[in-house]
C-alpha positions in Angstrom: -12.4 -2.4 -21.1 -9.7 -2.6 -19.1 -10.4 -3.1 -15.4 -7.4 -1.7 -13.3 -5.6 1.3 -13.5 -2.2 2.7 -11.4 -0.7 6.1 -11.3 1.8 7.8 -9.4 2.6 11.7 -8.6 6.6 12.7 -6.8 5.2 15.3 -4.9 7.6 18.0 -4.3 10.7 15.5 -4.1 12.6 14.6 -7.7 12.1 11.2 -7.5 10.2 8.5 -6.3 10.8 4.4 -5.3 6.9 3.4 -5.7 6.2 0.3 -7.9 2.5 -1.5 -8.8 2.6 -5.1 -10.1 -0.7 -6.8 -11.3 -0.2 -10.3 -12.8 -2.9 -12.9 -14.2 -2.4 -16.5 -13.2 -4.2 -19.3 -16.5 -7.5 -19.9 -14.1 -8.1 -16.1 -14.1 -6.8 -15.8 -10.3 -5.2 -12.1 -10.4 -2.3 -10.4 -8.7 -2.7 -6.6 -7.4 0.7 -5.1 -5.8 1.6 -1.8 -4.5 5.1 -1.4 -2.9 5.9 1.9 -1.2 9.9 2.0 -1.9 11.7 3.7 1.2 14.3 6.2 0.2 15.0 7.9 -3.4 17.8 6.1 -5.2 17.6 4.9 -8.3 19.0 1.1 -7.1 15.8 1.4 -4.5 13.5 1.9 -7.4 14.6 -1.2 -9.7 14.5 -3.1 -6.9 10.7 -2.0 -5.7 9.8 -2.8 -9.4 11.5 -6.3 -9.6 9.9 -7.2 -6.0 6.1 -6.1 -7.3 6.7 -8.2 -9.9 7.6 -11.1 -8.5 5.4 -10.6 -5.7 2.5 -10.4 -8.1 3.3 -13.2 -10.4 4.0 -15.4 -7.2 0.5 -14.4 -5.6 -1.2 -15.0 -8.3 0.0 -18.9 -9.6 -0.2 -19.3 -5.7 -3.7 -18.0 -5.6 -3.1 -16.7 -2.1 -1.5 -13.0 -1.3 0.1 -14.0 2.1 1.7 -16.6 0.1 2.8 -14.5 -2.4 3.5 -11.9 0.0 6.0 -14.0 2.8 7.9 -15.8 -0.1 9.2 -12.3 -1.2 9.6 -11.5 2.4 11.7 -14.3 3.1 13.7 -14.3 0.0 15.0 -10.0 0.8 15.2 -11.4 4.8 18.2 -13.9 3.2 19.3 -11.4 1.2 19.1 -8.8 4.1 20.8 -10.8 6.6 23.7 -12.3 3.9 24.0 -8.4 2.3 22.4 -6.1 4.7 19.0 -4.3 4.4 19.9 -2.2 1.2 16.0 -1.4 0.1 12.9 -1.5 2.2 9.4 -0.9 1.0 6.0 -0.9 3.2 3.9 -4.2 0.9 0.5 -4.6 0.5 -1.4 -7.4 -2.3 -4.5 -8.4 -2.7 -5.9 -11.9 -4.4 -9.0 -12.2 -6.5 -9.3 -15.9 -7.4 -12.2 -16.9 -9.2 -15.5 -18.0 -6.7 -13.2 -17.5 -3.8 -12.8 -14.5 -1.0 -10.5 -11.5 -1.6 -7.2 -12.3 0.3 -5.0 -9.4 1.2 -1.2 -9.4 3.2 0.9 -6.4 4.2 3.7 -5.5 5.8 4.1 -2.0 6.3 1.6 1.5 5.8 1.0 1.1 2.7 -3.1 0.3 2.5 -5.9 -1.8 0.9 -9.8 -0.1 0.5 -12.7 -2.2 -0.4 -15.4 0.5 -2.0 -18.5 -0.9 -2.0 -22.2 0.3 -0.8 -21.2 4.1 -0.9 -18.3 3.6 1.6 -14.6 3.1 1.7 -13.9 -0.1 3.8 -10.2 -0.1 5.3 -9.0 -3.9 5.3 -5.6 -3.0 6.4 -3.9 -2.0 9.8 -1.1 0.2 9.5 2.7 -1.3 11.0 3.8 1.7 12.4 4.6 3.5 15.6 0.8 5.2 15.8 -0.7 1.8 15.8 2.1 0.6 18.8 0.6 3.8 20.7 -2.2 4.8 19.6 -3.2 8.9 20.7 -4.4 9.7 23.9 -5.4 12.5 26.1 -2.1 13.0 27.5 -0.6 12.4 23.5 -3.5 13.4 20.9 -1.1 12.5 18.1 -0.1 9.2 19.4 3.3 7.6 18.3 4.7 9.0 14.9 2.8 7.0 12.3 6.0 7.9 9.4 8.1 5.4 11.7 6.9 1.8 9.8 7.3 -1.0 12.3 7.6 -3.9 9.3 8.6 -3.7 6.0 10.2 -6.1 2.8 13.9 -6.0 2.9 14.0 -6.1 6.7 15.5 -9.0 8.5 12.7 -9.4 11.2 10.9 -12.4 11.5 7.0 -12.8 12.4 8.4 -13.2 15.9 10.9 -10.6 16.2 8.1 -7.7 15.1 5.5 -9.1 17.5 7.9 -9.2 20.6 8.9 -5.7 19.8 5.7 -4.0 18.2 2.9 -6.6 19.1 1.8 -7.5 15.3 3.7 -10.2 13.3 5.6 -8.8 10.6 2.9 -9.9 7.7 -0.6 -9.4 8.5 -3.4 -11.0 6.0 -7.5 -10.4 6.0 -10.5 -12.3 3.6 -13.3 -10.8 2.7 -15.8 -11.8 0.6 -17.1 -10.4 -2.5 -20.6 -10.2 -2.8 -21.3 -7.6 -5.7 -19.4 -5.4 -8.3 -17.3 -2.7 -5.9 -13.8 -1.5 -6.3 -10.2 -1.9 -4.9 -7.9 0.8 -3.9 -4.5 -0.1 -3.2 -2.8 3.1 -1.9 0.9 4.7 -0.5 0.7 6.9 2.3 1.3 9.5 0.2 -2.2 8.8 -1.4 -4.4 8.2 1.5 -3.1 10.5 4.6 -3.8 14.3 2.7 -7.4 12.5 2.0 -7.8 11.0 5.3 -6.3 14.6 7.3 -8.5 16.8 5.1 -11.6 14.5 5.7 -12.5 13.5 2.2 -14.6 10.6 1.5 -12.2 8.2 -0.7 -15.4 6.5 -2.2 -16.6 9.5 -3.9 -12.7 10.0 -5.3 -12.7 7.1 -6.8 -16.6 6.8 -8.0 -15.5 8.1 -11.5 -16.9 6.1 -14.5 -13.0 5.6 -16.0 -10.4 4.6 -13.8 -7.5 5.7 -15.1 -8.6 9.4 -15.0 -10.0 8.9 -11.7 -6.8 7.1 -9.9 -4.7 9.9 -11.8 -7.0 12.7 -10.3 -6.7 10.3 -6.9 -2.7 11.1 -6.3 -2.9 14.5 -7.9 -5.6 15.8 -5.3 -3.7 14.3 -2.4 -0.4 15.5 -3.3 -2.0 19.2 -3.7 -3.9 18.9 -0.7 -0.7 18.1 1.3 1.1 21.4 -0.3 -1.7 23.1 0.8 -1.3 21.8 4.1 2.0 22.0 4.7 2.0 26.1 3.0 -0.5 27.1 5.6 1.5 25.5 8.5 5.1 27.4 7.2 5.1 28.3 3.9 9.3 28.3 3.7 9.0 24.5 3.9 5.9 23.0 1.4 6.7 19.4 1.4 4.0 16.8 -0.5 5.2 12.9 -0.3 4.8 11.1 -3.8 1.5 9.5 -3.7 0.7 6.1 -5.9 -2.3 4.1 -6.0 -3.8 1.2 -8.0 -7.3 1.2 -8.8 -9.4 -2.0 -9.7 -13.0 -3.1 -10.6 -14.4 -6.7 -8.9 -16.7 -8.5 -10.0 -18.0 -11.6 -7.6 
């Protein structure tokens, strides 16, 4: 039975730069990528699915997603600098290598879940503008959390973002796997109509198959964001395309 499944959903717009990797390194280590391309051209979207790739396939032989993660980085940093910053995408992998802990990088919004024990756990922290100020009384809202403050294809170093944002520009987590659970890798597109409309993410994705159920995953959150948006002025209904990757663990 096959023990991962991806889909992806436009939304309103025509098209979308989203790409999922997952790659399979000899000793069983495996590779989960989700890259949230930034823009809608064509060029943006080869580019997302080239980078998954090779993120994937580089996380996985190096057994480690930070690894996998920063060598990508660093590679469309030289080619940002050289070239300028042509394609962007907010990054996030995870790393199951056999009797070791679950490693997971990201730079950008783009999120990793850990469903386990009838709850969704968040092992990401968003890089964006909401996270650099966080709501208040004064501002309930907080800073706009569509602004990403790290992404691949930008030029910033670890420094640069920390100076400016106070996170380094790749953030990483472990966490241990101690029983059979799941792994949701998701866009923002995926996760904010869920998270705004206050459903629980672990009961969307509970479903015995997972390609059905990360298929129904994106299509609920992208109608649930039309839904939104009609009520709030119904001359401009705007969903964001919504991906996600689904996987099963096993310890």
């Amino acid at each position: 039975m096959r023990t991962y499944a991806t889909a992806q959903h436009t939304g309103t717009d025509p098209g979308q730069c989203d790409a999922t990797a997952v790659r399979t390194a000899p000793d069983g280590t495996r590779a989960y990528v989700l890259l949230d391309g930034i823009g809608r051209r064509e060029s943006t979207h080869r580019w997302a699915l080239g980078a998954a790739r090779q993120i994937a396939g580089t996380a996985a032989r190096l057994g480690d997603a930070e690894a996998g993660l920063r060598k990508v980085y660093n590679l469309c940093r030289e080619d940002a600098i050289h070239y300028g910053s042509r394609h962007k995408a907010a990054a996030v992998v995870a790393v199951r290598a056999p009797g070791k802990p679950l490693t997971v990088a990201w730079c950008g919004d783009s999120r990793a879940y850990l469903l386990e024990r009838g709850i969704a756990v968040r092992l990401t922290d968003d890089h964006n503008k909401r996270r650099v100020y966080p709501p208040t009384a004064t501002y309930p809202y907080g800073g706009d959390r569509n602004h990403i403050t790290s992404c691949l294809g930008a030029e910033a170093t670890d420094e640069d973002v920390t100076n400016r944002y106070g996170h380094p520009a790749i953030e990483t987590r472990t966490r241990e796997i101690t029983g059979p659970c799941r792994l949701l890798l998701a866009s923002d597109g995926a996760y904010e109509p869920h998270e705004d409309a206050g459903h629980c993410l672990y009961t969307e994705c509970d479903g015995d198959d997972l390609i059905p159920t990360v298929r129904d995953l994106v299509n609920l959150a992208v109608d649930t964001a039309v839904k939104t948006s009609r009520a709030l002025d119904p001359n401009r209904v705007y969903a964001d395309n919504a991906t996600a990757l689904l996987a099963d663990l096993r310890p």
